[in-house]
LOLUMVEX-876816 format. One record per residue: residue in one letter; x, y, z of N, C-alpha, C in turn. Coordinates in steps of 0.05 Angstrom, whole numbers, plus 5000, padded with zeros to 4 digits. Layout:
<recs>
AXYZXYZXYZ...
</recs>
This chain:
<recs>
X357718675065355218775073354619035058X356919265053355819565048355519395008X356519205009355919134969352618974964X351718854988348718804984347619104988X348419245008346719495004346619654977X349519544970349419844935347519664925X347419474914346119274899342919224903X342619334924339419344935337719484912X338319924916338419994897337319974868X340519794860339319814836338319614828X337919354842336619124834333319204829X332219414853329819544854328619664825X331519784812331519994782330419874765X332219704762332019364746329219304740X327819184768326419094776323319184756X323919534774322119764763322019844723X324319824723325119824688322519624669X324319424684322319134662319719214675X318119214696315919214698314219444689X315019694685314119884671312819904641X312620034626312220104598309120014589X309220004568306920004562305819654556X303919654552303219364551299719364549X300119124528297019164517295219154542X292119164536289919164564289818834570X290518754593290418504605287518424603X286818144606282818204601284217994634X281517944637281717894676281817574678X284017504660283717174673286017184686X285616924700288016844720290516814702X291716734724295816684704294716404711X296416184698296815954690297215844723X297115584720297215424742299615524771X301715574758303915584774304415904781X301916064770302216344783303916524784X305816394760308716594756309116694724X310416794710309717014686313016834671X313616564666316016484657317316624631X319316564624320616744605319416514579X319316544555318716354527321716114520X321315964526323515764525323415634493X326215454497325115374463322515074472X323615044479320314824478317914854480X317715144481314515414471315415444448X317515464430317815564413317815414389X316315134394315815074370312615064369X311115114332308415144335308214944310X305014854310303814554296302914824274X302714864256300614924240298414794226X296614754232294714624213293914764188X293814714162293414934140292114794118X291114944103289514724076292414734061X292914454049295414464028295214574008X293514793997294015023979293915343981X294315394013293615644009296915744027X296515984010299916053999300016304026X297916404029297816604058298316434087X298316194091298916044114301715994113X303115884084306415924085307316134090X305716354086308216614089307716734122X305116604133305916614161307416394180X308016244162310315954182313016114171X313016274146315616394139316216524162X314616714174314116924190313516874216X314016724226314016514253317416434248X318416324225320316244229323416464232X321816684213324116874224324917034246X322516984260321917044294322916854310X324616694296326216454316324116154329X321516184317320315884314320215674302X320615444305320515174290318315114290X317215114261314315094251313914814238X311714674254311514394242308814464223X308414444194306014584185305714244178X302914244172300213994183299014084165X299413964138296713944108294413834127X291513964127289813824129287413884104X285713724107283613824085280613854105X280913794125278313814152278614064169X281014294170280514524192278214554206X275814524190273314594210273514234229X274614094227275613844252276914034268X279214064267282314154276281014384297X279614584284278614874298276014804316X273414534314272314454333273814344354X276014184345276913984365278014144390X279114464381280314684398278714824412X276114784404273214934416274415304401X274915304382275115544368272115664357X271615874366268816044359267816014325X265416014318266316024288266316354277X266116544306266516844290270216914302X271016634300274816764308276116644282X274516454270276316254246277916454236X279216374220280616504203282316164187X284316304168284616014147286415724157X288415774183290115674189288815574215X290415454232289415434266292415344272X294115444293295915274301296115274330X297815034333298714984374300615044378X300715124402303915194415303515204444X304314994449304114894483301214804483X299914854501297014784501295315024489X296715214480294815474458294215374436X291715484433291115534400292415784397X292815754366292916084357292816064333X290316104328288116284306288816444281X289616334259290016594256292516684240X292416984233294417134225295317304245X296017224275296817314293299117454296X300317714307302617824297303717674331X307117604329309117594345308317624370X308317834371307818064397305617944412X303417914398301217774404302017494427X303717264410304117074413305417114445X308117224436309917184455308117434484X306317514481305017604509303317394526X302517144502300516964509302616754521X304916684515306816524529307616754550X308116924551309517034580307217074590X305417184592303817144614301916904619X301916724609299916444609298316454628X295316674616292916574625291416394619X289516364626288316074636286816094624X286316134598285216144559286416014551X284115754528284815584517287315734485X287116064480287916094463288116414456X288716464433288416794417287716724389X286016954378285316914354285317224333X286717234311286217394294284717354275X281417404270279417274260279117374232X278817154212280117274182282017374172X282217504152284817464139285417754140X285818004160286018194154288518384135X287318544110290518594108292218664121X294218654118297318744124298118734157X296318304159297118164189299218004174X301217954185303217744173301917594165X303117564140303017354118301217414102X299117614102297617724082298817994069X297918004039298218274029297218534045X297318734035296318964041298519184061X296319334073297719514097295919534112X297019514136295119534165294719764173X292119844176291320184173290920144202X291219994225289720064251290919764270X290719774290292219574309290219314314X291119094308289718854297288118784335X285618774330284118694358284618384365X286018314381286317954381284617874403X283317594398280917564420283217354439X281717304456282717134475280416844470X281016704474278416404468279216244496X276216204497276716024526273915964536X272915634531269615454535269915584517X270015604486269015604468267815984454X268216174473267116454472269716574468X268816724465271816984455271017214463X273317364476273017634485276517824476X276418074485278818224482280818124496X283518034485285517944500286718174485X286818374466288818594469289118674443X290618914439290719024416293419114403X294518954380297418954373297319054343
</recs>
């Protein structure tokens, strides 16, 4: 009995630790069906890429997915504007690629961080989008002068799902 009490404590610490810190601005949709925040499993962790078979900035973000511990199935298409209607993707979120992962889209030159907040918290958005090719988002040249705005997509509109 006095070892559930020590353990009370710090299970609380614990508790308080992980839930703390900082974390991008939540936009106000619900959590996912089952109302709980699951951890990213590997069967989230693989993503479809759809990509035109010549453009060399979509490989170096499946490179860049893959060193983040994802199995990337990349998908030559020559129709994206199919692939990105069929997802109800905005046409001011396109960008060159579109890929799935679970029932997400994700848009884009999306950074990690991005991703893995949209699997741990699974709101009830069809998706996230980094719209165009900005420099210095994975897999593009350049340097990122400012924190990439990612939309959230859901019926087809896009709003702020957060800033990474």
């Amino acid at each position: 009995m006095n070892g559930i009490k020590l353990l009370l404590p710090l299970a609380a610490l614990m508790i308080a630790a992980c839930s703390g810190g900082e974390r991008s601005p939540a936009a106000a949709w619900t959590m996912g069906p089952d109302g709980g925040t699951p951890a990213v499993t590997a069967a989230t962790r693989v993503i479809d890429v759809y990509k035109s078979p010549t453009c060399d900035c979509c490989h170096e973000w499946e490179a860049y997915l893959r060193r983040h511990g994802y199995t990337v199935n990349s998908i030559p298409t020559d129709d994206l504007a199919m692939v990105k209607n069929d997802r109800r993707v905005p046409r001011e979120a396109w960008s060159c690629h579109t890929a799935t992962i679970g029932a997400y889209v994700v848009e884009g030159h999306v950074p990690i961080e991005a991703i893995e907040d949209l699997l741990a918290r699974r709101p009830a958005i069809d998706g996230i989008a980094l719209p165009g090719m900005p420099p210095g988002s994975p897999g593009m040249p350049g340097t990122k002068e400012a924190p990439f705005e990612i939309l959230a997509l859901h019926d087809g509109d896009a709003a702020t799902f957060g800033e990474y």
